[in-house]
C-alpha positions as CSV (number, residue, x, y, z in Angstrom):
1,X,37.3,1.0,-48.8
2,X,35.2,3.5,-50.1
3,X,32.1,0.8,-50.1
4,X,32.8,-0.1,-47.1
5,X,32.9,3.4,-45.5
6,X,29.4,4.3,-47.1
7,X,27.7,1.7,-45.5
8,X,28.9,2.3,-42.4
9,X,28.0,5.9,-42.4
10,X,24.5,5.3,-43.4
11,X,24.0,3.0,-40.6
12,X,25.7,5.9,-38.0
13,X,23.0,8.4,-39.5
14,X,20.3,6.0,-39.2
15,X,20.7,4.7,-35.5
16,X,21.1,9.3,-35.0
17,X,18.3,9.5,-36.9
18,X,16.0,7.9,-33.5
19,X,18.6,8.3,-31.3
20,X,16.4,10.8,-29.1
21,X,13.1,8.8,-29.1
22,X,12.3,7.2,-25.9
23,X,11.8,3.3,-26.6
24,X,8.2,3.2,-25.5
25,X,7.8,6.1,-27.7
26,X,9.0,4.3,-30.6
27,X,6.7,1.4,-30.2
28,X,3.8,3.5,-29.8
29,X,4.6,5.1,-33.5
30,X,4.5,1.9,-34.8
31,X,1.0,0.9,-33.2
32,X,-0.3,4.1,-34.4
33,X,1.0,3.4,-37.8
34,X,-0.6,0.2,-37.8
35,X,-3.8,0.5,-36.6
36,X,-4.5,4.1,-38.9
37,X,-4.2,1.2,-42.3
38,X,-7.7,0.3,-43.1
39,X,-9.2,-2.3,-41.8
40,X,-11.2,-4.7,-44.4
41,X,-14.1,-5.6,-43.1
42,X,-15.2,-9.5,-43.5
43,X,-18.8,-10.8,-44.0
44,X,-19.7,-13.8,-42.1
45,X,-22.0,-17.1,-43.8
46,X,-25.2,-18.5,-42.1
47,X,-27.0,-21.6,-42.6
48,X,-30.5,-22.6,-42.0
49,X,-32.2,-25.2,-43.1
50,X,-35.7,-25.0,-44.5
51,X,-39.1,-25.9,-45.9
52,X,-41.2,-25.2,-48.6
53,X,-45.2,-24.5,-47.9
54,X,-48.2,-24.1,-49.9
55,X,-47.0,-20.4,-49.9
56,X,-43.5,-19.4,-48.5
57,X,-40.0,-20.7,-47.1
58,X,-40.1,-22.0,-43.6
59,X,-37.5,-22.1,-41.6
60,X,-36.6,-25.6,-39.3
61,X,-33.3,-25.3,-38.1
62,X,-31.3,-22.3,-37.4
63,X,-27.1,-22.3,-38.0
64,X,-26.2,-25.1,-39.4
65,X,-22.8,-26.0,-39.4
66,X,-21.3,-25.9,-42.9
67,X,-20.0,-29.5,-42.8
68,X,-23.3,-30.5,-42.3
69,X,-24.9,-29.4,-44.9
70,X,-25.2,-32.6,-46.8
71,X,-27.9,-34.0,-44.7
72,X,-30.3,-31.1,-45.7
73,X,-32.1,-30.8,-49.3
74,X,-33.0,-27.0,-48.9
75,X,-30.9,-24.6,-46.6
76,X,-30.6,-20.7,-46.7
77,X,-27.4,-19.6,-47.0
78,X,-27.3,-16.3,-45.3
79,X,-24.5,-13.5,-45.4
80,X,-24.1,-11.0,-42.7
81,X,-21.7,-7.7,-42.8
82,X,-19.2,-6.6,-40.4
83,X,-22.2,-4.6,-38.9
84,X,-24.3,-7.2,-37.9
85,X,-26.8,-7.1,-40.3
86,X,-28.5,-9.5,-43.3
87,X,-27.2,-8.1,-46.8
88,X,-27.7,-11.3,-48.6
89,X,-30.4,-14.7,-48.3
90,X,-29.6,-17.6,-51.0
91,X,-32.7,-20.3,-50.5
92,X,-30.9,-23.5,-51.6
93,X,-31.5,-27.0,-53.0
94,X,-28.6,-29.5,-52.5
95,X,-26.2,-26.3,-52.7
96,X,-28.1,-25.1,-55.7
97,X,-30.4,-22.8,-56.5
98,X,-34.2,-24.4,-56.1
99,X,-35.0,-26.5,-59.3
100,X,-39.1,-26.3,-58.0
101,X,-40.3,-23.3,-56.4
102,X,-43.6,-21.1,-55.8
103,X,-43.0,-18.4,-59.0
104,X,-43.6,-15.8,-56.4
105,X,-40.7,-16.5,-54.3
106,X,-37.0,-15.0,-54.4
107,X,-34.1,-17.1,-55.2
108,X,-31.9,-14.7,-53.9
109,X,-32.8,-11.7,-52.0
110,X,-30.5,-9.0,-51.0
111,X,-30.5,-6.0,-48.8
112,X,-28.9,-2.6,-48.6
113,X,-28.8,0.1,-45.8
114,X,-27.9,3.7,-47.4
115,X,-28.1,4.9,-43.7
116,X,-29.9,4.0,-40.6
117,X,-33.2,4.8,-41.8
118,X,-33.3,2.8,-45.1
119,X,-33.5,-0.5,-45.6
120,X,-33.9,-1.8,-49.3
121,X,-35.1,-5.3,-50.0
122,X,-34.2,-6.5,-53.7
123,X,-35.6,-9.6,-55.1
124,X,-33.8,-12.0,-57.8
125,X,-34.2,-15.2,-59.5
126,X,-31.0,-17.7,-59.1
127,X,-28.2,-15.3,-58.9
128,X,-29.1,-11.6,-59.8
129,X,-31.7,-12.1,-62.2
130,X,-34.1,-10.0,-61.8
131,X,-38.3,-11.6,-61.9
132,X,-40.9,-10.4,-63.5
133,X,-43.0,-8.5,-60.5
134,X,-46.0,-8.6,-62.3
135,X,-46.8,-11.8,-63.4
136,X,-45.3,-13.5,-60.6
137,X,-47.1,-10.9,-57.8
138,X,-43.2,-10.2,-56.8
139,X,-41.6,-6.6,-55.8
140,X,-38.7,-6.6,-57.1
141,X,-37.8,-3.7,-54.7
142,X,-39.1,-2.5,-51.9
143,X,-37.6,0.5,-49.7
144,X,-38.3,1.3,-45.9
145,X,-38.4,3.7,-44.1
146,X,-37.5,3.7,-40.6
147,X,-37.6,6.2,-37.7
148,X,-34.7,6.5,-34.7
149,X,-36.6,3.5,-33.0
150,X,-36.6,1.2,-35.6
151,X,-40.2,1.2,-36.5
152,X,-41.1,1.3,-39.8
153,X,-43.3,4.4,-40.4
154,X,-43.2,4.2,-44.7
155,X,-42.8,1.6,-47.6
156,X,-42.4,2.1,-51.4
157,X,-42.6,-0.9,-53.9
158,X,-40.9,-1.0,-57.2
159,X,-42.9,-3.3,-59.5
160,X,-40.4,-3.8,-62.4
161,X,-41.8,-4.7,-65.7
162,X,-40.0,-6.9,-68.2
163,X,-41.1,-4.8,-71.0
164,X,-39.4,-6.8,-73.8
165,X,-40.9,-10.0,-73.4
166,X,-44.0,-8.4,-72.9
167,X,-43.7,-6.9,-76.4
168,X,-41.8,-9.9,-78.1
169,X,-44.5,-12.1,-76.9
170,X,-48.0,-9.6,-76.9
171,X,-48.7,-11.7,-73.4
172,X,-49.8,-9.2,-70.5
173,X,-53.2,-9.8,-68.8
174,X,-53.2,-6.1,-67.4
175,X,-52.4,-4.4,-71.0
176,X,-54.5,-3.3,-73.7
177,X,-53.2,-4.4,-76.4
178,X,-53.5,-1.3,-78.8
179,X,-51.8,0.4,-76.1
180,X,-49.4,-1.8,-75.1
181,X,-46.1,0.8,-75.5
182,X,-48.0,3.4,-73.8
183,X,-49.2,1.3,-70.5
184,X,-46.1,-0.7,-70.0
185,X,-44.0,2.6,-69.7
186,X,-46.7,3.7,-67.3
187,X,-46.0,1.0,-65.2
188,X,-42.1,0.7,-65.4
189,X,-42.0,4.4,-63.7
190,X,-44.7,3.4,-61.2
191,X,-43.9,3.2,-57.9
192,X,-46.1,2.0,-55.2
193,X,-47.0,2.7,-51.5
194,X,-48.2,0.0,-49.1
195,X,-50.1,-0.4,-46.3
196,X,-47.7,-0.1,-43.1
197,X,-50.2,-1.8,-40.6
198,X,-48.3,-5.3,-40.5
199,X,-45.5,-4.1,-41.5
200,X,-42.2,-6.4,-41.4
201,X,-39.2,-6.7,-43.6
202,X,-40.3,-9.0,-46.5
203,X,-37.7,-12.0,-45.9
204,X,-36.1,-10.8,-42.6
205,X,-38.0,-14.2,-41.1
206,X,-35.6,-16.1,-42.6
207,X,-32.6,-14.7,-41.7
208,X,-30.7,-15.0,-38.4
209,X,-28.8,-11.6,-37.7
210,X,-31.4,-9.9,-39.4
211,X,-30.9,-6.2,-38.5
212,X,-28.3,-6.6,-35.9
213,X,-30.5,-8.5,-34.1
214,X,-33.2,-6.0,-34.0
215,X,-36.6,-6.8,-36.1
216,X,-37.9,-3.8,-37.9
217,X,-41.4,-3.5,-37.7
218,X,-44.6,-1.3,-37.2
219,X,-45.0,0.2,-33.9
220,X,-48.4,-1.0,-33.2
221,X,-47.3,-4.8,-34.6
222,X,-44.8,-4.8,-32.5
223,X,-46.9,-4.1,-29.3
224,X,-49.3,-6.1,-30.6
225,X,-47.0,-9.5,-31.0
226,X,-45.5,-8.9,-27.5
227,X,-48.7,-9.1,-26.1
228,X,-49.8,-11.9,-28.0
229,X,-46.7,-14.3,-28.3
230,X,-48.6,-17.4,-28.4
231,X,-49.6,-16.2,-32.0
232,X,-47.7,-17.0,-34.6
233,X,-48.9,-14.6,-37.1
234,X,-48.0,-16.4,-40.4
235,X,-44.2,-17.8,-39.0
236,X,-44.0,-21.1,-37.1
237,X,-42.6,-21.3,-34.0
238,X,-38.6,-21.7,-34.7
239,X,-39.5,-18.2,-36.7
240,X,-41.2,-16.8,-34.6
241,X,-39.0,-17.0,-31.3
242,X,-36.3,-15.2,-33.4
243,X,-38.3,-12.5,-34.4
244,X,-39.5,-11.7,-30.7
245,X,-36.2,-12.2,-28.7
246,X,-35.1,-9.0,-31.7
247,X,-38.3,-7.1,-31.0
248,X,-37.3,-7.1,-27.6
249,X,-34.1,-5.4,-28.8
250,X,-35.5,-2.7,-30.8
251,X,-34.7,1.1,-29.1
């Protein structure tokens, strides 16, 4: 009897406990409570199929559906935040990464945004191997700036040097050899500027949502490919649509 008693007051101190909460009240505690957990937020995959030219990827078709994907030798295989924006490109052959490529192009390239002004553009071989800048003319960072309007108004290349190899091997056309130690550290902790006159985001062609389907660029580019749309600048066509239906977007 004594069980039985406990049990039952618990349930009479329970049912007093929200006895003078209005229903609708009730319910709307328990939205609140729900919606204040965090929310994970999920990244979305692209596909594109593309080419490879004398000198860079191409892109030929845009979103490909994923059980498709058999029919095409090389496709990108993009991935896009909850914010809209590019944070990863793999360039793909037969769901691998490319057996045959131009040394001076990413594998894998992947982007970060610190904040709205900064977008950094890292460079890898296969899947986060980092290249050797140098001897393949790759940056295996670069950082841009970018003003309230998305322009880009400054960029900073990292060259890294693999400075191992260099020494293991004695190979490095732009060392002196007697001073090998000495000029490779140099280079490790030089950064570069660039020219901002064309400026575009290195690999942003080839990706789909690029920056929330805005284009970073250099103000005077920008004006420059509006005006001139017939141009393709470097891009083909596919390419180059993309790039000037986000243009249009930019603030």
């Amino acid at each position: 009897m004594k069980s039985i008693f406990r049990n039952e007051t618990k349930k009479h101190y329970a049912g007093e406990k929200y006895a003078g909460i209005p229903k609708c009240v009730f319910i709307l505690l328990i939205l609140l409570t729900f919606f204040t957990f965090p929310i994970v937020a999920q990244n979305s995959i692209l596909y594109h199929a593309f080419e490879q030219t004398a000198s860079d990827y191409m892109i030929t078709k845009w979103n490909i559906p994923k059980d498709s994907l058999s029919a095409y030798k090389w496709y990108v295989e993009e991935t896009v935040n909850n914010d809209g924006r590019v944070i990863q490109l793999r360039f793909l052959e037969n769901g691998n990464p490319c057996k045959e490529r131009l040394c001076y192009l990413a594998d894998v390239v992947k982007y970060e945004y610190p904040d709205n002004f900064h977008i950094i553009e890292s460079e890898f071989e296969c899947d986060g191997i980092t290249p050797n800048g140098r001897e393949c003319e790759e940056n295996y960072k670069t950082i841009y700036t970018l003003d309230s309007k998305t322009h880009i108004t400054h960029i900073e290349i990292v060259d890294f040097i693999d400075k191992d190899s260099i020494l293991k091997t004695g190979q490095y056309s732009g060392v002196d050899n007697k001073n090998m130690k000495i000029e490779i550290n140099n280079l490790e902790k030089q950064n570069r500027s660039s020219d901002i006159k064309d400026a575009s985001i290195n690999y942003y062609s080839n990706s789909f949502a690029k920056y929330n389907g805005k284009y970073p660029i250099n103000k005077k580019q920008g004006k420059y490919w509006k005006k001139n749309t017939q141009k393709e600048e470097g891009y083909n066509k596919i390419e180059m649509d993309e790039i000037l239906k986000c243009i249009k977007h930019n603030n």
